[in-house]
C-alpha positions in Angstrom: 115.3 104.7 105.7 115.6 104.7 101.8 114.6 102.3 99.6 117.8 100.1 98.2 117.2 100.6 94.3 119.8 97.8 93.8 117.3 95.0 95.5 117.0 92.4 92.9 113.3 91.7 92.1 110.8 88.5 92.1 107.5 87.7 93.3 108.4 85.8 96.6 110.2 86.5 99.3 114.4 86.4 99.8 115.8 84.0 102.7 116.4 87.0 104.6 112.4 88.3 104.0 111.2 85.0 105.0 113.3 85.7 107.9 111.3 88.8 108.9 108.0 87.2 108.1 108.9 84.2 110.8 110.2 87.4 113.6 106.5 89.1 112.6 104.5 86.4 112.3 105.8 83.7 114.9 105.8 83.9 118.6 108.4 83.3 121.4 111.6 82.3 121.3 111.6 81.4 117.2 110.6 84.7 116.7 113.4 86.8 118.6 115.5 84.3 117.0 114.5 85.2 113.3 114.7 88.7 114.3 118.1 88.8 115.6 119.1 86.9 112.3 117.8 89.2 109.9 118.9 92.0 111.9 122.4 91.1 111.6 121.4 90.3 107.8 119.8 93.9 107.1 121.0 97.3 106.3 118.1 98.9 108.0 119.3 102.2 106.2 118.3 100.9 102.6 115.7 98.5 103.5 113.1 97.5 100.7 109.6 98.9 100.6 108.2 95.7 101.1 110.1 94.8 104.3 109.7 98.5 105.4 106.0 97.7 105.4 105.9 95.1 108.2 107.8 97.0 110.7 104.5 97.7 112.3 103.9 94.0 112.5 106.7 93.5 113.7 107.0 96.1 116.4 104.1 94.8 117.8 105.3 91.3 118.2 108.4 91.9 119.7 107.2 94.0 122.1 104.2 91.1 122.6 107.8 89.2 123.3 109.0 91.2 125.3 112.3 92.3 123.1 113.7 95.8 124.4 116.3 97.3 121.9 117.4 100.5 120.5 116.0 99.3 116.6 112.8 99.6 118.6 112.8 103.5 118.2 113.1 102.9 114.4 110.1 100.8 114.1 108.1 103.0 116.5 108.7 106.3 113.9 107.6 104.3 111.0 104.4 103.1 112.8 103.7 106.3 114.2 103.8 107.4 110.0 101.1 104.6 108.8 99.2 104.9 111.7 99.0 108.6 110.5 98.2 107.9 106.8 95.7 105.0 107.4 93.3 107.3 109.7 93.7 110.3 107.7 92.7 107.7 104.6 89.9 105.9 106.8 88.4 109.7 107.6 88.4 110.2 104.0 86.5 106.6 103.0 84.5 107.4 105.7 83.0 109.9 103.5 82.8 108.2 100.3 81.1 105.2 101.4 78.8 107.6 103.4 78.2 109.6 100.5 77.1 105.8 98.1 75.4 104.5 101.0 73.1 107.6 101.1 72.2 107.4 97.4 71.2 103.4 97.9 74.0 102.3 96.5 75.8 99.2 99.0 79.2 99.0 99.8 82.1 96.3 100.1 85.1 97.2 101.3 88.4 95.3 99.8 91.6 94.5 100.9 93.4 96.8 103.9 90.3 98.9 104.9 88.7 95.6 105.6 91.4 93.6 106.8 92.8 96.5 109.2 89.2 96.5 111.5 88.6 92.9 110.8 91.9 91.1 111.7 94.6 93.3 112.8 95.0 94.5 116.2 96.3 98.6 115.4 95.6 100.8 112.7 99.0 101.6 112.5 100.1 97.6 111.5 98.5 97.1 107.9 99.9 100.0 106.0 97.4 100.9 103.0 98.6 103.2 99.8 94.8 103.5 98.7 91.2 102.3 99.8 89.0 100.0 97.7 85.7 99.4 97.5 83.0 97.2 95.8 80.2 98.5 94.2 77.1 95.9 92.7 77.7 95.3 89.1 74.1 96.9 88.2 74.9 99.9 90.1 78.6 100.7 88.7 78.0 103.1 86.3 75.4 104.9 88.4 78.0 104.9 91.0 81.2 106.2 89.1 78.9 108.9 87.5 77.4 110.1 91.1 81.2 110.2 92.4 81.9 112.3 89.4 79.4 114.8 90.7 81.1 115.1 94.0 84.0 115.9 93.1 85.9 113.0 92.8 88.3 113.0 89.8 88.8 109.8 87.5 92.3 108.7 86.6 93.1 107.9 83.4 90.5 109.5 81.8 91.8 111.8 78.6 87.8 112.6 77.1 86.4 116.5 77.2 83.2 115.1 78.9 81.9 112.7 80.9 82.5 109.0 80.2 79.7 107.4 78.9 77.5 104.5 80.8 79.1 102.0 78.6 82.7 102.8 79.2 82.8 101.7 82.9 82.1 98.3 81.8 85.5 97.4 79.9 87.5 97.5 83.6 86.7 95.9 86.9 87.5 98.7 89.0 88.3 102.2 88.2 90.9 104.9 90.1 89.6 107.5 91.6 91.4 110.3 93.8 90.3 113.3 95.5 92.1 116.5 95.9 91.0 119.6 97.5 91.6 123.1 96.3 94.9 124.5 96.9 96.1 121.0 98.4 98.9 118.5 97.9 97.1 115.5 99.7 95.7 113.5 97.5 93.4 110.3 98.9 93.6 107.7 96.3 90.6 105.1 95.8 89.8 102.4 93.6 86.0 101.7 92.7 85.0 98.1 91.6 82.7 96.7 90.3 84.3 92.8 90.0 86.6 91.4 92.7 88.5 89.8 90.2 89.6 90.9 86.2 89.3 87.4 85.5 85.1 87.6 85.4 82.8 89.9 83.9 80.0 88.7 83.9 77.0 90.6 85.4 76.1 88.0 88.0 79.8 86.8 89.1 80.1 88.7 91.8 76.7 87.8 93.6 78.1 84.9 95.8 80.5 87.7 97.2 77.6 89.8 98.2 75.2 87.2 99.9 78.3 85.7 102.2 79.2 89.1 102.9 80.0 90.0 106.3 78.9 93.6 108.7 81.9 96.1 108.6 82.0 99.4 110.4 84.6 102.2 108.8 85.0 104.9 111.1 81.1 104.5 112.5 80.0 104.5 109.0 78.2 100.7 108.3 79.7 98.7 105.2 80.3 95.2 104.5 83.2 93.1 104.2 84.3 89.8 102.1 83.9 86.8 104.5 86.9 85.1 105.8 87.2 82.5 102.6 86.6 84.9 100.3 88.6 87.3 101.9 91.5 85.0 101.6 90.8 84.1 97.9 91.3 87.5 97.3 94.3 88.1 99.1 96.2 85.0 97.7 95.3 85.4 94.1 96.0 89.4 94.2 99.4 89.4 96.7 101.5 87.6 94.3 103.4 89.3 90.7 106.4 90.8 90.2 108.1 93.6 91.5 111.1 95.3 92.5 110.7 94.0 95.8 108.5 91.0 96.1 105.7 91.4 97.6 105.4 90.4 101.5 102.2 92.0 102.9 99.8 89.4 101.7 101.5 86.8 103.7 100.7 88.4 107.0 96.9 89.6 105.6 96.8 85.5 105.0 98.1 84.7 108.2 95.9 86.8 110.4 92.7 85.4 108.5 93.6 81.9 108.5 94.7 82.4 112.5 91.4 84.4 113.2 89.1 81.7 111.8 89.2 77.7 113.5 86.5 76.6 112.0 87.5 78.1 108.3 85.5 77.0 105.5 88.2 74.8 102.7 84.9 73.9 101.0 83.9 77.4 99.8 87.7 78.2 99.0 87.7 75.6 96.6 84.5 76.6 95.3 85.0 80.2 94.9 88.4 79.3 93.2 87.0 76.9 90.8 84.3 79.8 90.2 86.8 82.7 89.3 89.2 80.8 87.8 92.1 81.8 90.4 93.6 78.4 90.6 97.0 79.2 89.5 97.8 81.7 92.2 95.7 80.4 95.2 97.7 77.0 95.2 100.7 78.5 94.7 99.6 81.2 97.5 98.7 78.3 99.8 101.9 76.0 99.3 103.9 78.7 99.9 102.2 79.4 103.1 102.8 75.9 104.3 106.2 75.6 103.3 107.0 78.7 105.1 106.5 77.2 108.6 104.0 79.5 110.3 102.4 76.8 112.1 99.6 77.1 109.6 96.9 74.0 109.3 96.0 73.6 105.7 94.5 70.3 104.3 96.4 68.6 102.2 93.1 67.5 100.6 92.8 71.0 99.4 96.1 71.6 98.1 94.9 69.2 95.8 91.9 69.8 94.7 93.0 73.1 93.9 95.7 71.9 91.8 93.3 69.4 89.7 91.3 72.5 88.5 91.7 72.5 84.9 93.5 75.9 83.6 93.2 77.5 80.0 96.9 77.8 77.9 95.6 81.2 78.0 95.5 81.6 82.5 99.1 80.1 82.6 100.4 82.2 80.0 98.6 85.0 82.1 100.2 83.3 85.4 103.6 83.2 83.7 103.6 87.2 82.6 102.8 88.6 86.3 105.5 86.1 88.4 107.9 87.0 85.8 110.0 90.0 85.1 109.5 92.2 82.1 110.7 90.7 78.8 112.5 92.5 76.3 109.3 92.8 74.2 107.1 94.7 76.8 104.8 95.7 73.7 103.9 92.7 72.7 102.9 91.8 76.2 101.1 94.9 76.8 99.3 94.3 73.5 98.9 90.4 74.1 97.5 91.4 78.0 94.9 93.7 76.0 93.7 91.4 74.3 93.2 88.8 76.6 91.0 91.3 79.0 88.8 92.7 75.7 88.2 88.9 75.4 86.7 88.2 79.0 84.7 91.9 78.7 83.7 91.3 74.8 81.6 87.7 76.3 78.9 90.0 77.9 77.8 92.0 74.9 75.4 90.3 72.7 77.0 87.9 70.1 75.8 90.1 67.0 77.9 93.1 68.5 81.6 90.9 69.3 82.8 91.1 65.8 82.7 95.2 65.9 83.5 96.5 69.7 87.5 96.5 69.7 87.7 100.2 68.7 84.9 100.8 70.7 87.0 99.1 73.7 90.0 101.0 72.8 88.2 104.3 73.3 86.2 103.3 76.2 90.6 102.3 77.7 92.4 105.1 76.5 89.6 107.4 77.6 88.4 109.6 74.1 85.5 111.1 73.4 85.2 109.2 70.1 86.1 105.9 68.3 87.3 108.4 65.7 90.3 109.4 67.9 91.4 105.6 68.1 93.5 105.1 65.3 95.7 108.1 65.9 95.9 108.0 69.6 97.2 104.8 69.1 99.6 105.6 66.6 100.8 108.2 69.2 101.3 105.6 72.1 102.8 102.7 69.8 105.5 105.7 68.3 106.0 106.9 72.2 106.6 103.5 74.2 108.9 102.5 70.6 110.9 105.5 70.7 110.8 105.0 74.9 112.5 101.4 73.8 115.2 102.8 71.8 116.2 105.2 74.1 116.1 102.9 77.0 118.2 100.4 74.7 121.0 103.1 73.7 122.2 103.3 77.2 122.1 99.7 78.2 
């Protein structure tokens, strides 16, 4: 199967998506139903990332169904591919949160490598393109550093030497991959030290930590996000633009919301209020509802969500990612700069906040000194310009 480079983008699903969400997510007769539909809807040959990624999902259920077809087969080779990947990635976490754990420094484990042990029934179900993890806030830069010395490589990073202490601040979570000698594979991970961009404050992350719940990765002990939070996270990451809209978030929502009777609104209201995610959960959670999973959630919390007061600034933010790329992409990159050197610039002292742009823009672009700022960017504003042009002259 190869991806269909003429799907038209967005950041929720098409009728025919929602289609294959229902034969994944639903059981019985309405699922086989949805199935056969969007079977006879899809050309399985140029099917979309996003749909390609809940085959596995899929797979399972109709076999739970009791379906037997010839697509079957199809479905079976792609889960036999993710099922490959996500242990050959789980293996490798294995190591790194083994390798932080044994120099005190605790682990959280974010997205698929939780939600895979936690919620989903196979490995091979939730596919995963990278693993992330959550380091405490006071022990980030101690932790990026001691990854460094392990041989674990930093992406993005254009400086000689080390970073310093102070540039792992400006981001909440940094890419790392690892590579070994004379290899192709590359095992991708992303280091945090925030669950969300939207706080950066020392402290904001603590309420994560103490609701925490016990994780195992491969007989290695983490921990894990707890069911609310877990879904926070989910809802306010899954949706933005793409080329294909995004699906997988849906069924990550699904399977927490299905796992947990007695789930607690209370605390996702709080937590939302708290990390100023308002914009995206309620839209996350309407959509859910509307979609007709057989979902229970309280109207009362729809609600309460949707009277949180937002800045000009978070639906300006909210617009940009469910939107596709204006024709000014520079000033949006520029204007999205901005706005996360504002939320990191509130936790240095108030003296310093006049002074640390430069120093933020080296810390981003990764140099060795603020004296290579003005330069580099004068290199990267000429690039993406001349980029423009050339993109313009054969529209």
């Amino acid at each position: 199967m190869t991806p269909n480079p003429m799907a038209p983008g967005g950041c929720w699903p098409t009728p025919t998506q929602e289609l294959l969400l229902r034969a994944a997510l639903l059981e019985g007769k309405d699922a086989v139903t949805s199935w056969r539909e969007w079977q006879a809807r899809t050309d399985i040959e140029h099917l979309d990332y996003s749909s390609s990624s809940l085959l596995p999902l899929l797979l399972r259920n109709l076999e739970k169904q009791g379906v037997q077809d010839s697509h079957l087969g199809r479905y079976k080779s792609v889960s036999r591919h993710h099922w490959m990947q996500n242990q050959l990635l789980f293996e490798a976490a294995k190591h790194l949160i083994q390798l932080l754990e044994n120099e005190g420094i605790p682990t959280l484990v974010l997205k698929g490598g939780a939600l895979i042990p936690l919620y989903y029934p196979k490995v091979s179900m939730r596919p995963m393109g990278n693993f992330e993890v959550l380091v405490p806030t006071s022990e980030a830069a101690r932790a990026f550093k001691f990854l460094l010395t392990r041989g674990y490589r930093l992406k993005g990073w254009n400086g000689s030497s080390s970073p310093p202490d102070r540039a792992f601040s400006v981001f909440h979570s940094y890419p790392f991959y690892q590579q070994k000698e004379g290899s192709t594979d590359i095992r991708y991970f992303d280091v945090h030290q925030h669950v969300f961009s939207q706080t950066f404050a020392p402290n904001a992350d603590d309420e994560f930590w103490n609701a925490a719940v016990p994780l195992q990765i491969e007989g290695v002990s983490a921990k894990a996000l707890c069911p609310e939070d877990m879904l926070l996270h989910v809802c306010a990451h899954g949706i933005h633009w793409d080329a294909a809209p995004p699906l997988r978030w849906i069924a990550d929502a699904t399977l927490i919301l299905r796992s947990q009777p007695d789930f607690d609104w209370a605390r996702l209201i709080a937590q939302t209020r708290r990390h100023h995610v308002s914009l995206p959960t309620g839209q996350a959670l309407k959509y859910l509802q509307r979609l007709g999973l057989g979902l229970s959630i309280p109207g009362n919390t729809l609600r309460e969500i949707e009277s949180i007061p937002t800045s000009r600034s978070q639906r300006r933010e909210w617009s940009a990612l469910t939107h596709p790329t204006p024709s000014h992409p520079i000033a949006l990159k520029f204007w999205r700069r901005l706005l996360t050197y504002s939320r990191w610039n509130r936790i240095n002292p108030a003296w310093q906040r006049p002074f640390t742009f430069p120093r933020y823009m080296q810390f981003c672009w990764g140099l060795d000194s603020i004296f290579q700022v003005p330069l580099h960017g004068l290199k990267r504003f000429y690039s993406m310009t001349i980029s423009k042009s050339n993109k313009n002259s054969f529209d």
